[in-house]
C-alpha angles and dihedrals in degrees: 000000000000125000120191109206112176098195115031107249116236101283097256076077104038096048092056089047085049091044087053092054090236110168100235126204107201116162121227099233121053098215107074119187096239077244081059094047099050089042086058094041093045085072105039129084098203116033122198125211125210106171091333121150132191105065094145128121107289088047080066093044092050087043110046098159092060108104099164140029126196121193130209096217143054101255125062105194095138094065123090093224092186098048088043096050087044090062094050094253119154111221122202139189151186111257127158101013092075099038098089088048096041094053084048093066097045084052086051087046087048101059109024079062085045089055107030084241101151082048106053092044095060080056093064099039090057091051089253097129105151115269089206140031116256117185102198095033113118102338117183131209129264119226105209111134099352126134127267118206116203115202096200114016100210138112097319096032094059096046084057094043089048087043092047093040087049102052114021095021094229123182107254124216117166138194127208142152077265140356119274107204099170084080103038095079092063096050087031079235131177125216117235144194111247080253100057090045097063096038089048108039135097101191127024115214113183112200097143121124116272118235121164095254082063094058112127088348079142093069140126095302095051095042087059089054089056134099112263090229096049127129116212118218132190133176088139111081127318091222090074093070129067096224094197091043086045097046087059104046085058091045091057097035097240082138124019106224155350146208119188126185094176134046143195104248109029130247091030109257119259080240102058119111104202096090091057082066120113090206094053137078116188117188114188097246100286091152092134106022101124121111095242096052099043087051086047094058090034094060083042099062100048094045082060100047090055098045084059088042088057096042098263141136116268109245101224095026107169097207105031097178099092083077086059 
């Protein structure tokens, strides 16, 4: 059985694939034309994605040996879930192993915004320390008792509620597609509508799944229900803000502050003005970039790659009805 990888995962992956005596297609070069990258999957049974994008329809189409993909991430926004269910292609992910590593850095987004950290860093950096003390210039927020919205209450989102309630003793609500109250008792959570969680939180931690018809859904609109005190954060998926609309709401102070993992594009582009804010701290999408939770979805993924090579079911399959 063939596997396409286009990056080579951390070795904890790459040693079980060689141990299961995979033939294993891996370019030389990372960055594959999207011409490059269809040749190589044209060949391969199992692909796996590190960081791809463009599994929609026509990909299948172009790619008709594939029978199983395997991503190197949580999400799995660029699959097309439904085109690949139709076909009969199992889709796996990386839960669970990243979500401890990934809530570290929006605590860290959380606090270096709270504090102007990123800000007065740069200070520092450029040689601008301050040459007198000035009691009321750029004060920051403490954090102590506020409350903490969580947009997506899942595997992430908890690890950030348990982390917030812990040391600051914040106040957790919550919004889902439903309530989850197997995991309330432990934040002592509350479940909200999508209104109350912009008008009541303090800060605003997305960790919920991306789909299109949540593309720009944090916008204007969102950014006037909101405290005027409140910090936006996102590790989720970049396509969920509005950055404009975004940029202006810190510049007017509609919101106080933001810290962004992720980006729409991505990489940010050299343009964008959101990282000259002094409210803002902007990281380039490191979630999961620990050892251990690289290893962890390294050895995911290819857990999952030769469960589908023996016939198996894959562990963390996203659309498990083509076993139906």
């Amino acid at each position: 059985m063939k596997v396409f990888l286009n990056q080579a995962l951390p070795e904890a992956g790459m040693e079980l694939l060689r141990k299961a005596q995979l033939e294993i297609l891996l370019p030389e070069q990372e960055a594959l034309s999207r011409a490059d990258w269809i040749n190589y999957c044209q060949q391969a049974d199992v692909v796996v994605g590190l960081a791809a994008k463009g599994f929609d329809a026509a990909f299948f189409e172009q790619c008709p040996k594939v029978k199983a993909i395997a991503l190197f991430s949580v999400g799995y926004d660029q699959v097309d879930i439904a085109a690949a269910t139709q076909r009969n292609i199992p889709v796996s992910n990386t839960p669970d192993v990243l979500s401890r590593a990934t809530s570290d850095v929006a605590f860290l987004l959380m606090q270096s915004v709270a504090r102007l950290a990123a800000f007065n860093f740069e200070r520092v950096k450029t040689g601008n320390w301050p040459q007198q003390f000035n009691p009321t210039a750029h004060l920051g927020q403490e954090l102590y008792g506020k409350t903490l919205g969580i947009f997506g209450l899942g595997r992430i989102g908890f690890e950030m509620a348990r982390k917030c309630k812990a040391a600051f003793d914040m106040k957790i609500i919550y919004h889902n597609r439903s309530p989850k109250p197997e995991l309330e008792g432990e934040l002592d959570a509350t479940y909200v509508s999508f209104e109350a969680l912009l008008e009541r939180s303090d800060v605003l931690s997305l960790h919920a799944n991306y789909t299109e018809a949540s593309k720009d859904l944090f916008g204007a609109d969102v950014f006037r229900k909101m405290k005027r005190n409140a910090i936006l954060i996102n590790t989720a998926r970049g396509g969920f803000v509005h950055e404009a609309d975004l940029y202006r709401a810190l510049v007017e102070g509609v919101i106080w502050g933001a810290g962004l993992d992720v980006s729409s594009p991505e990489p940010m582009l050299r343009d964008n003005p959101l990282p000259g804010l002094q409210n803002v701290c902007v990281l380039p999408h490191i979630g999961s970039a620990t050892v251990a939770a690289r290893d962890g979805m390294a050895r995911l993924v290819a857990e999952n790659v030769i469960a589908f090579a023996k016939g198996e079911r894959m562990p963390t399959v996203v659309n498990a009805e083509v076993y139906i």
